[in-house]
N, C-alpha and C positions, 0 to 999 in steps of 0.2 A: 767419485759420484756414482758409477755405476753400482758400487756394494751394495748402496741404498737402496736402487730400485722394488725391489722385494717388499723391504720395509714399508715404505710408500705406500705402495700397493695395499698391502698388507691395512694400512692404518687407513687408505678410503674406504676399502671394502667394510672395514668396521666401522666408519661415520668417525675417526678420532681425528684433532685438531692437531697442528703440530707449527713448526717453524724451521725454512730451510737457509741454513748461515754458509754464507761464502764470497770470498773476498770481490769487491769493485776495483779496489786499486793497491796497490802492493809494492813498498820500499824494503831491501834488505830480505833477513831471512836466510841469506845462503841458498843453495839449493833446493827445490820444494816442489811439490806435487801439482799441478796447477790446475788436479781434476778434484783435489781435494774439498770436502765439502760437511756442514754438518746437518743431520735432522734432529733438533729438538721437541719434543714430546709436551703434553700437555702439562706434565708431571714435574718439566724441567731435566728430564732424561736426555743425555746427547748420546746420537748414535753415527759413527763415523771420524774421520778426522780432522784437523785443522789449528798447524801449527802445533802438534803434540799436545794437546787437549791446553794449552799455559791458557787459553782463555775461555774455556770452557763453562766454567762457573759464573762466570764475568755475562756471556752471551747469552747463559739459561735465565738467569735475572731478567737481564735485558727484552729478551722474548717472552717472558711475562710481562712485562709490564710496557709494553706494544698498548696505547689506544687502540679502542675497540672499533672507532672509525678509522684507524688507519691499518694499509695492506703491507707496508714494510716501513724498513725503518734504516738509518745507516749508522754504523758506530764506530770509532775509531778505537782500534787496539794499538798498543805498543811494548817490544820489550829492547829491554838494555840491561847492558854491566853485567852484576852477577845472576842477575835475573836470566838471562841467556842462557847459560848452566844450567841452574834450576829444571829449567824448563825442558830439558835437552834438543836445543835448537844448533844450530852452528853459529847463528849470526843473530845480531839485535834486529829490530825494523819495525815497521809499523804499517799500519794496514786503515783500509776502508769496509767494513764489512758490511754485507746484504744481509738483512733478515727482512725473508720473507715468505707471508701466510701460505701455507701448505695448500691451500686449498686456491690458491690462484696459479697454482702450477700444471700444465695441462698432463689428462695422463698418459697423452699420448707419447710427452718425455719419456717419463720411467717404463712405455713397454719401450722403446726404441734403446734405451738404454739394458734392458735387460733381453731383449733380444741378441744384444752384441751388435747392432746395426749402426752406421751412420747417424747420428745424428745434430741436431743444430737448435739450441733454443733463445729466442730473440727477446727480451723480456724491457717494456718501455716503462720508464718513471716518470712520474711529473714532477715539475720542477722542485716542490720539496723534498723529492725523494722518499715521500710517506706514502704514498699510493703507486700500486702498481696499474699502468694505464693501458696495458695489451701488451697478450703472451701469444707467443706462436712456439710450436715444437713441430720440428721437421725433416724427414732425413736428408733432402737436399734441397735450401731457401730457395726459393722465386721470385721472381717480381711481383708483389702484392703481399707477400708474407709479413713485410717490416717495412720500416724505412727503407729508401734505397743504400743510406749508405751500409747500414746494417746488412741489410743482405749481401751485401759486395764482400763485407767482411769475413764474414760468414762461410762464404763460399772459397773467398781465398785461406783463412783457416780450416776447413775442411782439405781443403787439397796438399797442404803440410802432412797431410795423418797424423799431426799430433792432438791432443788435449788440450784447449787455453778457451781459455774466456780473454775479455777486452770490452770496455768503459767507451763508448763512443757518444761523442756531441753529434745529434741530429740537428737538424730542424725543429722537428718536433720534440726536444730535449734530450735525455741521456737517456741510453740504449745500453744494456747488458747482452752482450753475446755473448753464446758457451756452444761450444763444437766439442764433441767427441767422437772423432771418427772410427769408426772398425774396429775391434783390438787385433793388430796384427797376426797373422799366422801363417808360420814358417813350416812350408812341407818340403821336406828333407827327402831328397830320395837316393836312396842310397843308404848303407848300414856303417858299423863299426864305431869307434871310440871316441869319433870327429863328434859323429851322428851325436853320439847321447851327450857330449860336451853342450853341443846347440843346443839342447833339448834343455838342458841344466842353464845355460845362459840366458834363454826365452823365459824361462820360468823366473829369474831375475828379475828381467825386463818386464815381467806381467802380458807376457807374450803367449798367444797360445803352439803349439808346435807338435809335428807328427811324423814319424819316420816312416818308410815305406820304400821299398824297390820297385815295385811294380807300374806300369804305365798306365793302365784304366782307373787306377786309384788316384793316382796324380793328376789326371785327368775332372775326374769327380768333383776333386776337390777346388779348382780351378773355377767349377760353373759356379762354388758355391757364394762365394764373395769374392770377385776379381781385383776389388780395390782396396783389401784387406791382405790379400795371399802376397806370401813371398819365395819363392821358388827358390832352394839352392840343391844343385846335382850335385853330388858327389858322385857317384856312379860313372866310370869312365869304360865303358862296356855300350858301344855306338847301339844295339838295337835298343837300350833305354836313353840316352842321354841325348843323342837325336829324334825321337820322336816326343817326347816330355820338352827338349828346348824351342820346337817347332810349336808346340799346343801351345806353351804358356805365351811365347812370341805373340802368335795369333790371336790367343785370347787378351790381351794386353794387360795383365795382371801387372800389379805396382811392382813388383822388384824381382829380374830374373838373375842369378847370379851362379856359376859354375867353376866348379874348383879345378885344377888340373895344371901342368907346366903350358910354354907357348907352345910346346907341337903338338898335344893335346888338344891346347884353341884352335892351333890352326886347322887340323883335323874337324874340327867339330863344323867349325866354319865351311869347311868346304863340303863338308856332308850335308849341310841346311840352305848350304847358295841348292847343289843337286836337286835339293827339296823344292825347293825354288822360291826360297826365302830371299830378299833384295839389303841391300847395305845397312835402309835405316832399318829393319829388325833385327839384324847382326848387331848394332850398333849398340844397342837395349844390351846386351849381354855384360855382365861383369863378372868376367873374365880375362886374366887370372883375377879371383875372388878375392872380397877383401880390401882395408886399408892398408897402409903402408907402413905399418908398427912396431916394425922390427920382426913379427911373431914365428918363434920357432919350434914351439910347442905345440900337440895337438888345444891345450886349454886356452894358450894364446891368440891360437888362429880361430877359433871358434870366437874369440873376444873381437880380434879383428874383422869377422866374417858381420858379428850384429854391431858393429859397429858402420859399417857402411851402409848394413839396409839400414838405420836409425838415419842416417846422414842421406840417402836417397830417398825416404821418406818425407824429411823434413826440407829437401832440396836445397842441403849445405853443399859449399863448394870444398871438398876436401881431397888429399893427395889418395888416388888409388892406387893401387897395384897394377893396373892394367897401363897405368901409364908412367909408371918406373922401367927406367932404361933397365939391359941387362937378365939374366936368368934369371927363372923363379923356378921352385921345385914346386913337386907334387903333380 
């Protein structure tokens, strides 16, 4: 969703009509994008994606011929058998899709989206799901934004940091929420072949990511989105790794995480009690870094390093390192 914002932009500023497609409710598919979305054009242009474009042509029809008194519309897609293939999908499934008038989307969405920022969009239906009945975009819902249970939702997806939307029965009918929090970014400090492996696995993940040794820059970047940033030292050189593990502690950024063996930890540990850090900010450290993957490669450990902030992000419960019995190197 975010790619789109521009475009958006782009197409109010010029007064053009369009149509925004993305799923209500979703079986099958296999693995899938859950921020994916499409803008349709007046032309029947789609821009974006959704489900590997298999109903693309199917949706631009569709969004033309939207009554003129109505603000969305819901349509069921489906694929199977060879059609799978075709399509290059993993899996068959079928879907409930939103189309709806571009112009009932506040724009306050797309700058929050193209800021990179938080954000949260609550969008209500009426009971035929032809009319949209109230839109709110917001970086963090309140009470009075939406419904309440929407906002509830809302905020507990927000705090995941992942992308998802979700179908909710109100009261006052059915409720689309879409959360797209922060797009994460990993400040590395510390250098060498770990460093640019991160850098190459972020970029994967559609993550953003910046190497750096120095402490005022690590600093910097801390004030700049705290619930976006994700901290991993590499640097085992105490006048950086204690003073960068003490800011981001204190600034309480989403994910602090540090590589090193246990006397390493333990060192660091006691250098930050000195600081006069207390148990539960020690506690925040993941340290030794890392799930527990086997990984003996530097390209491994880099897998296993964003694999834990993914899983402390989304508040999985999964095996770390830091609580496997026995040595760890590094």
């Amino acid at each position: 969703m975010r790619e789109l914002a521009e475009t958006a932009r782009q197409w109010a500023a010029q007064g053009r009509t369009g149509v925004l497609a993305r799923p209500l409710t979703e079986r099958g598919f296999g693995p899938r994008r859950p921020a994916d979305a499409l803008l349709i054009d007046q032309d029947g242009h789609c821009h974006g994606r959704l489900y590997q474009g298999a109903f693309d042509a199917y949706l631009a029809a569709e969004a033309a011929a939207l009554p003129a008194d109505h603000t969305a519309g819901v349509r069921q897609v489906s694929v199977h058998g060879d059609e799978v293939k075709r399509a290059g999908l993993t899996c068959g499934g079928q879907a409930e899709v939103l189309l709806q008038s571009l112009h009932t989307v506040p724009a306050r969405w797309w700058d929050l989206l193209a800021e990179g920022a938080d954000a949260a969009l609550i969008t209500r239906l009426d009971a035929a799901r032809t009319r949209v009945a109230g839109t709110v975009a917001t970086p963090a819902p309140e009470r009075g934004d939406g419904p309440a249970e929407a906002v509830a939702r809302a905020r507990e997806l927000l705090t995941r940091r992942r992308a998802d939307r979700d179908l909710c029965s109100t009261d006052d009918g059915f409720v689309l929420v879409e959360t797209f929090p922060a797009v994460p970014h990993l400040v590395i400090v510390g250098g060498g072949e770990l460093a640019e492996l991160l850098v190459a696995q972020a970029h994967l993940l559609e993550w953003h990511a910046t190497v750096g040794s120095g402490v005022e820059d690590a600093l910097r970047r801390f004030a700049e989105r705290p619930a976006a940033t994700c901290l991993i030292v590499l640097s085992h050189e105490p006048d950086v790794d204690v003073p960068v593990l003490s800011a981001a502690l204190n600034t309480g950024i989403a994910y602090v995480g540090a590589l090193g063996s246990r006397h390493t930890q333990a060192r660091r540990a006691a250098d930050l009690t000195k600081a006069g850090l207390g148990e539960e900010l020690l506690g925040r450290i993941h340290g030794p870094i890392g799930l527990d993957l086997g990984a003996r490669t530097p390209a491994e450990t880099a897998l296993a390093i964003c694999a834990e902030v993914l899983a402390a992000l989304d508040g999985s419960e999964v095996r770390v390192l830091r609580e496997k019995s026995g040595p760890v190197d590094a």
